[in-house]
C-alpha positions in Angstrom: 0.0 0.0 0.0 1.0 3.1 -0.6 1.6 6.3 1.5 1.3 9.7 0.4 3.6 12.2 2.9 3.2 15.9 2.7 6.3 18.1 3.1 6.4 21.8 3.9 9.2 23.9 2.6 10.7 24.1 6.5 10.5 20.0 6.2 12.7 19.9 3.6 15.2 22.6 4.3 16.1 20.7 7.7 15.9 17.5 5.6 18.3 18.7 3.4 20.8 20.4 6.1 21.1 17.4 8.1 21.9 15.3 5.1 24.4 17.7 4.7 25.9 17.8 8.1 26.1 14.0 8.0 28.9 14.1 5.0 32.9 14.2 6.1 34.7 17.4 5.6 37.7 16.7 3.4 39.7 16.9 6.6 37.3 14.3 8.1 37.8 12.3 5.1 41.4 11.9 5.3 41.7 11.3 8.8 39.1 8.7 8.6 41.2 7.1 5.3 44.4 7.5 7.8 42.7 5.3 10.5 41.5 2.7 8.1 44.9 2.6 6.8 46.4 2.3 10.5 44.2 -0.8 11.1 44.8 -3.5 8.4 49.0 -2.8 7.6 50.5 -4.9 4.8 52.3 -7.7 5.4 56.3 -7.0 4.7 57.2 -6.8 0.9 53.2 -6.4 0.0 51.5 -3.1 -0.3 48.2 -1.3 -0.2 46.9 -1.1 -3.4 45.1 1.9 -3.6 46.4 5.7 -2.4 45.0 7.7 0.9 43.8 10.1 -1.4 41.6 7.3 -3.6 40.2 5.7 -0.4 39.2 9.4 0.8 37.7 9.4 -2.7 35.9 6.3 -2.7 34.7 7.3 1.4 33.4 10.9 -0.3 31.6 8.3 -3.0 30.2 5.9 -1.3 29.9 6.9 2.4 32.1 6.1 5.0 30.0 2.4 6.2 30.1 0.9 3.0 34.3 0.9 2.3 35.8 -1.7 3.7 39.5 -3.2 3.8 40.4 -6.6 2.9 44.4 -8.2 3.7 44.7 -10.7 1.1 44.9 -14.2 2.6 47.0 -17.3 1.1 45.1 -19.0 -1.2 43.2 -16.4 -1.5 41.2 -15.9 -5.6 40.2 -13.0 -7.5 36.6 -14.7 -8.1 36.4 -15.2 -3.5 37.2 -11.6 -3.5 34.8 -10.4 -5.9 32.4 -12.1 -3.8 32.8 -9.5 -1.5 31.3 -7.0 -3.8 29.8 -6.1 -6.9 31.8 -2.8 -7.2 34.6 -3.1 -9.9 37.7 -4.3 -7.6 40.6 -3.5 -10.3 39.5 0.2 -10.5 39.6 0.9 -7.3 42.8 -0.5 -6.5 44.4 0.5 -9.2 48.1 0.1 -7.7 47.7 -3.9 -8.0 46.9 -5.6 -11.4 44.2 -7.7 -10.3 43.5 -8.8 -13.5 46.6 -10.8 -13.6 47.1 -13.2 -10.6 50.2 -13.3 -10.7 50.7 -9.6 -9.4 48.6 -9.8 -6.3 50.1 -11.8 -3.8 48.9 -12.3 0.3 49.4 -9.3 2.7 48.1 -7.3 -0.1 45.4 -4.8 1.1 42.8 -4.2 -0.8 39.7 -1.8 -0.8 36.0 -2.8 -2.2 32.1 -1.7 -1.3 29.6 -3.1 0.7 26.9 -0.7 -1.5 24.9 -2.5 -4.2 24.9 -0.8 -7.6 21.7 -0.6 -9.2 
């Protein structure tokens, strides 16, 4: 059944300001990025493979709840990690070829999104 919900202009003015109030600063973002970062280190000789900058991105994008950080396990596939997420894995983590095997390797970190597409 459907609902029909009337709105006055006030409604949606505070609707719209605490929306806004609810998104990171760009300060906010990088800090945020930072901690994440902090949390799930590399293992020696592997490497994140995405910047600060593109995970401060991808938390402006998609909202700071749906990025997550994955350390790449042994025996570890591309096709378990896409599991994950439907979000396209070898752009955002665009300092690892994921696309070839061979070049991602455990202690990796990688970054993907809980969000669904639609």
């Amino acid at each position: 059944m459907k609902r029909i919900i009337r709105l006055t202009e006030n409604d949606l003015v505070r609707i719209v300001k605490r929306v806004i109030n609810e998104q990171p600063s760009s300060g906010d973002r990088d800090k945020i990025a930072d901690q994440m970062m902090g949390k799930v280190k590399p293992d020696t000789n592997a490497k994140y493979c995405f910047t600060q900058k593109k995970l401060a991105n991808e938390i402006l994008a998609g909202g700071k709840n749906y990025i997550k950080l994955y350390k790449i396990k042994t025996g570890d596939t591309l096709s378990k990690i896409k599991g994950f997420t439907e979000q396209d894995l070898i752009s955002m983590n665009p300092n690892c070829q994921l696309n070839d095997p061979k070049k991602f390797r455990a202690g990796d970190v990688l970054m993907y999104s809980t969000r669904q597409s639609y």
